[in-house]
Backbone bond lengths (Angstrom), bond angles and torsions (degrees), N, CA, C in turn:
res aa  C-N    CA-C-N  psi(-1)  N-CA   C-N-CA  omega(-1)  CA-C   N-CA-C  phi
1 X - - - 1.443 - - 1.533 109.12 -
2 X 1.472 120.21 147.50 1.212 136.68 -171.20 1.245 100.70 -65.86
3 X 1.510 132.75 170.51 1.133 123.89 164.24 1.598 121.97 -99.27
4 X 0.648 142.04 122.18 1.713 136.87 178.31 1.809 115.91 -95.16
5 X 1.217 112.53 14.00 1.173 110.73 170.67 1.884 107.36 -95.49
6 X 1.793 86.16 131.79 1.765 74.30 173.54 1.491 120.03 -78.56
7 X 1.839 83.27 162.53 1.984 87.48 -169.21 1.632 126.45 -40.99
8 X 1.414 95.08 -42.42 1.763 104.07 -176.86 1.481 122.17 -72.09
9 X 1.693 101.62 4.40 1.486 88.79 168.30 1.779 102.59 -126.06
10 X 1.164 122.94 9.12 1.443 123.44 156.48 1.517 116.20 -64.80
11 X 1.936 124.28 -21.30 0.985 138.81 176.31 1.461 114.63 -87.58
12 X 1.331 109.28 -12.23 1.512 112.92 -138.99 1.747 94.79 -89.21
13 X 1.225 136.87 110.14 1.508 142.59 150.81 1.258 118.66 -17.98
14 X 1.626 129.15 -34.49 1.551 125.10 155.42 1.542 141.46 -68.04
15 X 0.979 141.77 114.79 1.514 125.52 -173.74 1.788 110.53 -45.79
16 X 1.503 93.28 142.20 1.649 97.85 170.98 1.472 109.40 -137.14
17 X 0.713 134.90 176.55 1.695 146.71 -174.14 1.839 101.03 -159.97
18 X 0.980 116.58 132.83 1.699 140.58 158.71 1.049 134.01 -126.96
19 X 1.451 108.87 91.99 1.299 142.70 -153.44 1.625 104.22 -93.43
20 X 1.406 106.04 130.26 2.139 103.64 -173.99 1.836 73.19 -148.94
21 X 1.547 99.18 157.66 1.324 116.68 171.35 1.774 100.50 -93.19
22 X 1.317 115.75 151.35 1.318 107.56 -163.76 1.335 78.35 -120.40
23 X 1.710 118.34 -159.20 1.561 127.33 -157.45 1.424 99.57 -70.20
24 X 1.870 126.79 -53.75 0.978 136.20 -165.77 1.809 119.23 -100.12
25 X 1.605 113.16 -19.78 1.204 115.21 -121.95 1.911 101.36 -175.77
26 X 1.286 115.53 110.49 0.948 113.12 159.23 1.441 146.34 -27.90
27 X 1.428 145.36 104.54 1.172 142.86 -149.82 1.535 114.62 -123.04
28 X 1.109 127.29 138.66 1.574 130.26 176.14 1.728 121.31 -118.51
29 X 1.330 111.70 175.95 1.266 105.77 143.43 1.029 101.32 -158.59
30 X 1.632 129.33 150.96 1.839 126.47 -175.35 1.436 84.00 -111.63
31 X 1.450 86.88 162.56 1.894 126.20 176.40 1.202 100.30 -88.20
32 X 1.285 121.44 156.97 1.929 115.97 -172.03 1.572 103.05 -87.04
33 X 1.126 121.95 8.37 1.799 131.60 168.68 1.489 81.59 -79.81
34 X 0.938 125.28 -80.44 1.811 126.80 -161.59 1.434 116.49 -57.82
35 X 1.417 115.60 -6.52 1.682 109.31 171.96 0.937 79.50 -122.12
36 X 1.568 165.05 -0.28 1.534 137.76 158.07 1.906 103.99 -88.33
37 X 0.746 154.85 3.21 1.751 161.60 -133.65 1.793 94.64 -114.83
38 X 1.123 85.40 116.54 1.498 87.10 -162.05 1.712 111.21 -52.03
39 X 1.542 109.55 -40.73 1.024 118.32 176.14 1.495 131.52 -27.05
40 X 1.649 85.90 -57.13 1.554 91.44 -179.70 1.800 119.97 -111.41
41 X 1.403 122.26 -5.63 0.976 119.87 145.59 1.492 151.03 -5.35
42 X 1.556 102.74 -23.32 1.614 129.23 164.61 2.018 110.18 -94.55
43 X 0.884 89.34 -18.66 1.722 114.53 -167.27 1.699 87.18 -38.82
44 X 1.286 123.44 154.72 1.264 118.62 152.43 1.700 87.54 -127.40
45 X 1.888 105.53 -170.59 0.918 121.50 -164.91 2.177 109.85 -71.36
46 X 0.686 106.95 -20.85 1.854 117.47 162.50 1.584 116.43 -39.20
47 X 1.436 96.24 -53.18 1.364 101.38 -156.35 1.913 97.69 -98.10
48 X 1.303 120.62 -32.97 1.089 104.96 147.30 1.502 127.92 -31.96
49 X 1.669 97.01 -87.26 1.680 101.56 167.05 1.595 134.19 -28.26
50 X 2.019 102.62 -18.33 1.742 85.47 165.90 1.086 99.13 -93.56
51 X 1.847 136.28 -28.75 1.290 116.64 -144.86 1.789 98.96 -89.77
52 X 0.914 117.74 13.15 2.080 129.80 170.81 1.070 91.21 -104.27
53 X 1.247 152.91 -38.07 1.492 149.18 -153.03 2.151 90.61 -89.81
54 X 1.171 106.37 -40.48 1.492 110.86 165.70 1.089 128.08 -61.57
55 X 1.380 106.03 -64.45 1.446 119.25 -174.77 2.309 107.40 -54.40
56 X 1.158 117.02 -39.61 1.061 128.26 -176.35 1.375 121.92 -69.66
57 X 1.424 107.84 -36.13 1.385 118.84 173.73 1.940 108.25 -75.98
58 X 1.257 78.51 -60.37 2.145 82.71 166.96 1.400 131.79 -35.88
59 X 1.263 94.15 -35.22 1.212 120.96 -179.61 1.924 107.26 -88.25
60 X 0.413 93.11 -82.33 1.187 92.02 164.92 1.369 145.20 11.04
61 X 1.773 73.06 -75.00 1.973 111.71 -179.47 1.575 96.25 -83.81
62 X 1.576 124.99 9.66 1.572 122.09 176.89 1.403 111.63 89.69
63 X 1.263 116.52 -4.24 1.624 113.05 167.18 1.632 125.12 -70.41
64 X 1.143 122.04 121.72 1.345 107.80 173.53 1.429 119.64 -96.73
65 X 1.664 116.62 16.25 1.209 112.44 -153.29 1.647 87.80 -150.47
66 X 1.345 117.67 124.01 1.476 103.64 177.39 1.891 102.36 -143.76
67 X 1.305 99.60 -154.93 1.695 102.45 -162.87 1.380 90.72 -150.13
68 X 1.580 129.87 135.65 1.104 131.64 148.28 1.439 126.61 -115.36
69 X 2.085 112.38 74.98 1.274 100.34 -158.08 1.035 135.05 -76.58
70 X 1.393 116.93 27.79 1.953 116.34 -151.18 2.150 76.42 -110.98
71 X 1.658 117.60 -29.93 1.059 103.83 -144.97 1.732 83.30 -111.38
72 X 1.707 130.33 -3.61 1.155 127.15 173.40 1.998 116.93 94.29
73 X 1.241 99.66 -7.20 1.559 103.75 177.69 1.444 125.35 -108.49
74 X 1.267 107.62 135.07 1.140 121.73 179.52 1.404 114.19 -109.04
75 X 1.477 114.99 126.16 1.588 124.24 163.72 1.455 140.63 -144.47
76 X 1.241 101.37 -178.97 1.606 102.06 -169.53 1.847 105.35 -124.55
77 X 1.237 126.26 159.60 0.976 115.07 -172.90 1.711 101.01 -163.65
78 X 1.638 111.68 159.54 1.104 147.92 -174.63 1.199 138.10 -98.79
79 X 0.974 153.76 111.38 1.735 128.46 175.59 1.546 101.69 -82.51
80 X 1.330 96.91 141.83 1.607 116.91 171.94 1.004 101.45 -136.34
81 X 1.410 138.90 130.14 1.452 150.66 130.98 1.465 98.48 66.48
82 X 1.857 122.30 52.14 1.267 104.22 164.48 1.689 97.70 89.38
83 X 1.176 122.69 -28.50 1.775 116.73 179.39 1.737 102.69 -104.04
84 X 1.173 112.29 164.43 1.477 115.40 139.25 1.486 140.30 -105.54
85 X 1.017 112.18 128.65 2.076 105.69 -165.55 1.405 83.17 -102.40
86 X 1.062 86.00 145.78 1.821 103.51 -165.76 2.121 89.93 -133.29
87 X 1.135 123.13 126.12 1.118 132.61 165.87 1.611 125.73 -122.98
């Protein structure tokens, strides 16, 4: 699969996630800050799947700024091309 993350945040030292609803099912892709981050580094694919299932709805409802406290992260996010990058 292509990548849909833009270039400047494949470089970028902060974790990002870009979150798009796919046909059935919420879809992501992380920046290698966000699969190296120590935090979430244990993460399997679950806890991804809630924190896109968040970020999308937040987004959504017009928030650009949300909280995921069960999982400890806080973010802000963007629309890009139909997704939101949430950093």
């Amino acid at each position: 699969m292509r990548s849909r993350l833009p270039p400047v945040c494949k470089l970028a030292p902060a974790p990002a996630i870009l979150v798009w609803q796919d046909v059935d099912k919420p879809a992501w892709e992380l920046n290698p800050a966000a699969r190296e981050w120590a935090p979430t580094r244990p993460w399997q694919t679950a806890e991804w799947l809630a924190i896109a299932c968040s970020i999308l709805a937040q987004a959504r409802a017009g928030q650009a700024a949300g909280t995921d406290i069960e999982r400890g992260v806080r973010w802000r996010a963007v629309e890009v091309d139909g997704a939101w990058l949430a950093y």
